[in-house]
C-alpha positions in Angstrom: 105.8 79.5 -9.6 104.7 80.8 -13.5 101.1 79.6 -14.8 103.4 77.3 -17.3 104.5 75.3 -14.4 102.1 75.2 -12.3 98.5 75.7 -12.4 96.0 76.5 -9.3 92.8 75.4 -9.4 89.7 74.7 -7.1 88.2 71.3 -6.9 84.7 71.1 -5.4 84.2 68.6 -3.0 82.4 65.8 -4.6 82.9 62.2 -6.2 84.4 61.7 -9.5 81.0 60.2 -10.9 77.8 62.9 -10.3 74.9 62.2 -11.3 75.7 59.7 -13.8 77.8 61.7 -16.0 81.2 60.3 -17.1 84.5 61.2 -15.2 86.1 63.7 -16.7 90.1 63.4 -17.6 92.4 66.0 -16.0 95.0 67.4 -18.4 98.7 65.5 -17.7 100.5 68.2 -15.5 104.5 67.7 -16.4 105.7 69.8 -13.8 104.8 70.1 -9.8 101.8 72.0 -9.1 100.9 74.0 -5.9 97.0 73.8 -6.0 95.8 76.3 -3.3 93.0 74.8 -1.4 89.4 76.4 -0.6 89.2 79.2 1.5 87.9 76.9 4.1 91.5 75.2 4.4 94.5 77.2 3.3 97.1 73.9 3.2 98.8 74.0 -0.1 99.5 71.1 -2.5 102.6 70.3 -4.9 102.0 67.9 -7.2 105.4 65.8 -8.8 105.4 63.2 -11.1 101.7 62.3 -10.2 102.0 62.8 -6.1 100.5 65.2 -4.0 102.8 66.8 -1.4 100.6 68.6 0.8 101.7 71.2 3.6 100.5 74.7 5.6 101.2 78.2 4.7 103.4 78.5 7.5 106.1 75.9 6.8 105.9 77.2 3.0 106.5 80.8 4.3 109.4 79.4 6.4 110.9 77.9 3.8 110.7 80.9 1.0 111.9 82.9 4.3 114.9 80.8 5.1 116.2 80.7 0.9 115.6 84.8 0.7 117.9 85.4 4.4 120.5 82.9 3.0 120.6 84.8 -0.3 121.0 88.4 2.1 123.5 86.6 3.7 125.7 85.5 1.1 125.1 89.4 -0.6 126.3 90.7 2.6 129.5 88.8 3.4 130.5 89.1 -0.5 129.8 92.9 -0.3 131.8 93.0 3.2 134.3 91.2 1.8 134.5 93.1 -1.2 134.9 96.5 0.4 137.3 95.5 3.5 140.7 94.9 2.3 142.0 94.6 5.7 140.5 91.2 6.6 142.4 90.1 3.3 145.4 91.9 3.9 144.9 90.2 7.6 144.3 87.0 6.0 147.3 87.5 3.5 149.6 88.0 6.4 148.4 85.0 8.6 149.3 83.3 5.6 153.0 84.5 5.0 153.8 84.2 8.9 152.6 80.2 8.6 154.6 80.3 5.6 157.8 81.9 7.1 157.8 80.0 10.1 157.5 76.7 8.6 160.5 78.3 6.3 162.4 79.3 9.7 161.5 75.3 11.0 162.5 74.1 7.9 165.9 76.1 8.0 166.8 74.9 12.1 166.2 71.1 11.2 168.5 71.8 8.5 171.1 74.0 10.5 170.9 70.9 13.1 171.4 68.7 10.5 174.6 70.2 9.0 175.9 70.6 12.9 175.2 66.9 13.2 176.5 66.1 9.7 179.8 68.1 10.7 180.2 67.0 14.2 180.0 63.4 12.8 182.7 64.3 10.1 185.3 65.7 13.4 184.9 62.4 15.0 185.1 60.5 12.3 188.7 62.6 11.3 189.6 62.6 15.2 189.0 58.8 14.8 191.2 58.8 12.0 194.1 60.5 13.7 194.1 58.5 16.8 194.3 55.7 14.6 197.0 56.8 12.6 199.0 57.7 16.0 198.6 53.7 17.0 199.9 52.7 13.6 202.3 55.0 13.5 203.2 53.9 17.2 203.0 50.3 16.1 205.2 51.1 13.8 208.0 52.2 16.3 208.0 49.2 18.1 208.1 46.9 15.6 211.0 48.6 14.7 212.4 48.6 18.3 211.5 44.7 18.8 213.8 44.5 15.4 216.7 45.7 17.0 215.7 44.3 20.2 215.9 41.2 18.4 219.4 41.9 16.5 220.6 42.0 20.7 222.3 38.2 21.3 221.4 39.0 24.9 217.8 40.2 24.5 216.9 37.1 22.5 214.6 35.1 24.4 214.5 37.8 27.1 211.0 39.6 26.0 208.1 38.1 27.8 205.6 36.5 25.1 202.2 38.0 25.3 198.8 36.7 25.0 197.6 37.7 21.5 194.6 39.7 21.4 191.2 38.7 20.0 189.9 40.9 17.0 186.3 41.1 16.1 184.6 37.8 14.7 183.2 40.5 12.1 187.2 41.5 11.1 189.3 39.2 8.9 192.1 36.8 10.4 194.5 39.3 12.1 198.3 39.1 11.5 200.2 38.8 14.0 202.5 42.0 14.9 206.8 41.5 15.1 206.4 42.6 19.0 205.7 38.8 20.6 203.8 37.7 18.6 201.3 40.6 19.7 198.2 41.4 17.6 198.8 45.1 17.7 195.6 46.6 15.4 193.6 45.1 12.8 192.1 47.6 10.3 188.4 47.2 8.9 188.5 46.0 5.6 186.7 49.1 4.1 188.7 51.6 6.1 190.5 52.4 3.0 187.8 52.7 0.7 186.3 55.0 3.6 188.8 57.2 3.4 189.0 57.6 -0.6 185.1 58.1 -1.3 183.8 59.8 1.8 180.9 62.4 1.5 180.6 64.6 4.2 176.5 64.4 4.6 176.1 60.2 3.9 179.5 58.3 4.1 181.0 59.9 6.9 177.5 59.6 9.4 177.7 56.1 8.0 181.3 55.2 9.4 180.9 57.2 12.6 177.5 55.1 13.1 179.8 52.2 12.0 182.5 53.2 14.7 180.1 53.3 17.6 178.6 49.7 16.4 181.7 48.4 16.6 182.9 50.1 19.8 186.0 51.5 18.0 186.2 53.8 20.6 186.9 51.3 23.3 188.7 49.0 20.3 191.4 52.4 20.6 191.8 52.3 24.2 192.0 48.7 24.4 195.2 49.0 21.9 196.5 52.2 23.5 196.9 50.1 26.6 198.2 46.6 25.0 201.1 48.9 23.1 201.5 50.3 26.7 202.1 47.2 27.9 204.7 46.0 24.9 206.5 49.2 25.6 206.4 48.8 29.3 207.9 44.9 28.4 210.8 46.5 25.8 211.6 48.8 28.5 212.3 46.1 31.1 214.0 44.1 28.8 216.2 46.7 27.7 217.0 48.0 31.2 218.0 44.2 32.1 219.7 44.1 29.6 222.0 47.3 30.1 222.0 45.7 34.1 223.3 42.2 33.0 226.4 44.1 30.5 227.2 46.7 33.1 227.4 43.6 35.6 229.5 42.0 33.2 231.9 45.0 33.1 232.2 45.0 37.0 233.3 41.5 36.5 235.3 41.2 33.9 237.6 44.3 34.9 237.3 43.0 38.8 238.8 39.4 37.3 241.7 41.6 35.0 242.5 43.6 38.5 242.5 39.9 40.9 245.2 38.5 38.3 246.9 41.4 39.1 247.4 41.8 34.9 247.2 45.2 33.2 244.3 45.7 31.3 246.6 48.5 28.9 248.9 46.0 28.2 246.8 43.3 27.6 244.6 45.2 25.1 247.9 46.3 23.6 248.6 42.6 23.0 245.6 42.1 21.2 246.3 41.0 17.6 245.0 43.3 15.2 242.0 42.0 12.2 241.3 43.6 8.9 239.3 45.8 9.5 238.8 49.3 8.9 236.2 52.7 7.7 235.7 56.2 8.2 234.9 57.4 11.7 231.6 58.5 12.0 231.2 59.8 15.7 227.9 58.6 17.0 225.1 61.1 17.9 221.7 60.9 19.0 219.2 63.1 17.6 217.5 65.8 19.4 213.9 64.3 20.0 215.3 61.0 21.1 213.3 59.6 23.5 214.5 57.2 26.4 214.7 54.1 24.4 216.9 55.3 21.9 219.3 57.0 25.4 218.9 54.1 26.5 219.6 51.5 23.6 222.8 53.9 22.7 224.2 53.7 26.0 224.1 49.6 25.6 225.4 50.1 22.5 228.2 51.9 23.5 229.0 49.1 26.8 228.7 46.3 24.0 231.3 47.6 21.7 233.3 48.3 25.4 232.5 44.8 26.4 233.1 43.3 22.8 237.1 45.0 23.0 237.3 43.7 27.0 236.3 40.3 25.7 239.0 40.2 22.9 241.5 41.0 25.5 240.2 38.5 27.9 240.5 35.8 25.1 244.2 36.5 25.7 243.7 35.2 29.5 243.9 31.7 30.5 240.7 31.1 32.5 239.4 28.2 31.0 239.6 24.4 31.5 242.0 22.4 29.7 239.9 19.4 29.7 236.1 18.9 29.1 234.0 17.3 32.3 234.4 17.3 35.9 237.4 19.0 37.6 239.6 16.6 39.3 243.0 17.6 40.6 245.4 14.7 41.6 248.3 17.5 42.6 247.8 20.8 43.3 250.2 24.0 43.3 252.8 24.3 45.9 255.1 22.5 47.4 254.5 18.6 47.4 255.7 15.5 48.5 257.5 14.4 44.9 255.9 10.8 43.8 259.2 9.5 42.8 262.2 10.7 45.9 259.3 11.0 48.5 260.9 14.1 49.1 259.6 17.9 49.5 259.3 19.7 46.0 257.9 22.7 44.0 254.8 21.4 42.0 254.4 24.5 39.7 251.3 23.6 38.1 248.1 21.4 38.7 247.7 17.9 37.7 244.3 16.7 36.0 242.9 13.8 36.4 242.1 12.3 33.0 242.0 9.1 30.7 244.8 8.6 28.2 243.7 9.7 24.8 241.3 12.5 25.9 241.8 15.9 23.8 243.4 18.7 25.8 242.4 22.2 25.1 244.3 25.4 24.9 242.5 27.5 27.5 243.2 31.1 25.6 244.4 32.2 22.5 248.0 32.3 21.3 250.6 30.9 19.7 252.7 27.8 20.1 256.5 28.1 21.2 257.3 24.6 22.0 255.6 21.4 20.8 257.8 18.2 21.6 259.3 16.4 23.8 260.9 18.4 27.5 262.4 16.6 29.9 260.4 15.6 32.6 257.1 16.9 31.1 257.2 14.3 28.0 255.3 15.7 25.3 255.0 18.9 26.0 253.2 21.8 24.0 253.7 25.8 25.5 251.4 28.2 23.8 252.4 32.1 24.0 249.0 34.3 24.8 250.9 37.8 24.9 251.6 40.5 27.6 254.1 37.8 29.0 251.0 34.9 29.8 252.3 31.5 28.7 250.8 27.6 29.4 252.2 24.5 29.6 250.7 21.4 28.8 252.4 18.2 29.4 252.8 14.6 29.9 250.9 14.5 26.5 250.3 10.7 24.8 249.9 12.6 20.5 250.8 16.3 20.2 247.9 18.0 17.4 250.4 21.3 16.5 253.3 22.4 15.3 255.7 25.5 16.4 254.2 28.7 15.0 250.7 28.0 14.8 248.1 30.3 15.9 245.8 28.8 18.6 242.0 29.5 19.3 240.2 29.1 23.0 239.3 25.5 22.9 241.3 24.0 20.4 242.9 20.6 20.8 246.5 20.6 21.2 247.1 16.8 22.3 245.7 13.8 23.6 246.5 12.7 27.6 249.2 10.6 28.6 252.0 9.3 31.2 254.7 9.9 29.2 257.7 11.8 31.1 258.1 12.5 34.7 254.5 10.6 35.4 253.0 7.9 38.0 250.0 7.6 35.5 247.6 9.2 33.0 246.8 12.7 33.4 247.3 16.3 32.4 249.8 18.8 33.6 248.8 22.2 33.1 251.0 25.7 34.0 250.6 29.0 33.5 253.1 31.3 33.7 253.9 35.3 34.1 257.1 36.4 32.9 257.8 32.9 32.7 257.2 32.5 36.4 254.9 29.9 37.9 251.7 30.6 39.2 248.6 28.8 40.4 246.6 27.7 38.0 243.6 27.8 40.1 243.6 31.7 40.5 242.9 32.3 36.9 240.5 28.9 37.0 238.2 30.9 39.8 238.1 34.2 37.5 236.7 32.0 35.0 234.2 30.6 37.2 233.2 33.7 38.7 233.1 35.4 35.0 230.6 32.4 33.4 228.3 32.9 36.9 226.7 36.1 34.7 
């Protein structure tokens, strides 16, 4: 300490008041003081804003100890550090590794990122396409269940299927063409998606929003409910082709049985307006085995369309509506009137007077009047040399020279003529030959059994 600070002094020891005289006032001290004490006792005393703060040599030479090693101390490690440029260099370079691997961290998280990011972007665009393959396969059986439907003999034919349930979170879904079928449902922001998708936010996004939904199992769920329709069209188409190619079997087996020529008769087909350039049909090359398949009955329907105008030439039909009855059949018969053997050379139908009779093929009329034992009596022409006969007639509906339709009415039923009562005598004749009726009414039975 300086003698401005601090002052040492020696106090002897005795009271303040000796021997009377009056106690002497210590100059104010403003700073501590160490006051060393008589040789006898060698504790020193600091004195701070008028307290005494006494202590030993020893802890005060401890302390002045301790403050002069600390300042060696710091001298030392500043000079070490200032003359060893390895330790910073070391230092330095501990620092730029931490900082390069936290650089190298920093640059995998964002490499795993960007694979994330990108592997979310190829499923969302795989998603896309395997959605676009449904709609675009959607799209081809709606268009087969429209000309499934344009078929007169598919209609009704195609089971109906249960219509699927969309997601409560989805609007109202429209019904698909194919059965009543809900095929697919798009999300309502699929779209928008689409249009404004970035590749690091929207895309993660929709592929989160695809696995909420379960999209993936919303695709196989469709895959297989389109496999089913398809499956369904299939069937129906192939029972289809089955039921026409039956049809064919029949229809020429009933031509053969008559013993008629299908040539002629198709020869004897009246002509319609009707006309066009011929375009030869082709499939194309990636047809698939619908389209073989729905050209094929194509082809058999246009067959079975030209057998059926030929047929409408044959007299296989009813001439009256209701329950057959036959009061005569073909042959030879007992005749009502001698009681003697005769050639009956039609069938005789048992019916009230006044119900329509119907031509049972088209033609034309060649007689409409009265004949002999017949009455009234109307023949109709059908071509190829097949002719009918209907007689005993009460009111006769046409003239000589019309042209006829299957099922038209050509009289009413009567007794007039050769006749024991009301009824209908019906002929039909080859090459204006007799034959039995019933042969041609069997064919028509056995061709309405498909």
């Amino acid at each position: 300490m300086s003698k401005s600070s601090a002052q040492y002094s020696q106090y002897p020891q005795h009271h303040a008041h000796d021997h009377g005289r009056p106690l002497q006032r210590r100059p104010a001290v403003a700073a501590a003081v160490a006051i060393p004490l008589p040789a006898t006792d060698d504790a020193y005393t600091i004195v701070h804003a008028g307290k005494q703060v006494r202590f030993g040599p020893v802890v005060f030479w401890i302390v002045v100890g301790t403050v002069v090693l600390l300042g060696l101390w710091s001298a030392a490690t500043a000079t070490y550090f200032a003359f060893r440029d390895d330790v910073l260099t070391r230092l330095i370079a501990r620092q730029a590794e931490m900082q390069y691997a936290y650089e190298d961290r920093i640059a995998e998280l964002r490499a795993k990122v960007d694979r994330t990011t990108s592997r979310q972007l190829l499923d969302q665009e795989q998603f896309d396409q395997k959605l676009d393959q449904i709609m675009k396969r959607q799209t081809a059986l709606e268009s087969r269940a429209t000309a499934l439907g344009a078929m007169p003999d598919v209609t009704g034919s195609i089971p109906r299927a249960t219509p699927q349930r969309g997601d409560s979170s989805q609007s109202t879904p429209k019904p698909s063409p194919i059965s009543d079928t809900v095929i697919f449902v798009a999300p309502p922001d699929r779209e928008a998606r689409l249009e404004s998708r970035a590749p690091t936010v929207a895309a993660p996004q929709a592929n989160q929003f695809a696995k909420n939904q379960g999209f993936d199992n919303v695709l196989v769920r469709l895959t297989t409910s389109l496999d089913q329709v398809e499956r369904r069209q299939m069937a129906a188409l192939s029972a289809v082709e089955e039921g026409m190619d039956s049809r064919m079997r029949r229809m020429r087996g009933v031509v053969s049985d008559l013993g008629l020529n299908l040539a002629s008769l198709e020869a004897a087909v009246p002509r319609s307006a009707m006309g066009g350039p011929f375009v030869p049909v082709k499939l194309t090359a990636n047809a698939g085995p619908f389209e073989k398949q729905l050209n094929r009955i194509n082809v058999t329907r246009a067959e079975m369309d030209r057998l059926n105008r030929t047929l409408a030439l044959v007299p296989y039909r009813k001439p009256v509506i209701g329950e057959v009855e036959f009061t005569s059949g073909f042959g030879v018969r007992s005749d009502p009137f001698l009681g003697r053997p005769a050639m009956h050379t039609g069938l005789d139908f048992r019916a009230a007077t006044g119900d329509p009779v119907r031509v049972t093929a088209n033609g034309k009329v060649v007689s409409a009047g009265w004949s002999g034992g017949y009455g009234r009596m109307v023949e109709v022409d059908h071509g190829n040399g097949l002719s009918t006969r209907y007689g005993h007639l009460s009111e006769i509906n046409v003239k000589v020279g019309e042209i006829v339709k299957i099922g038209q009415v050509v009289g009413l039923v009567g007794s007039t003529g050769r006749s024991t009562g009301p009824h209908l005598h019906y002929e039909t004749r080859i090459e204006g030959e007799a034959v039995d009726p019933q042969k041609f009414l069997r064919a028509g039975v056995r061709l309405s059994a498909g």
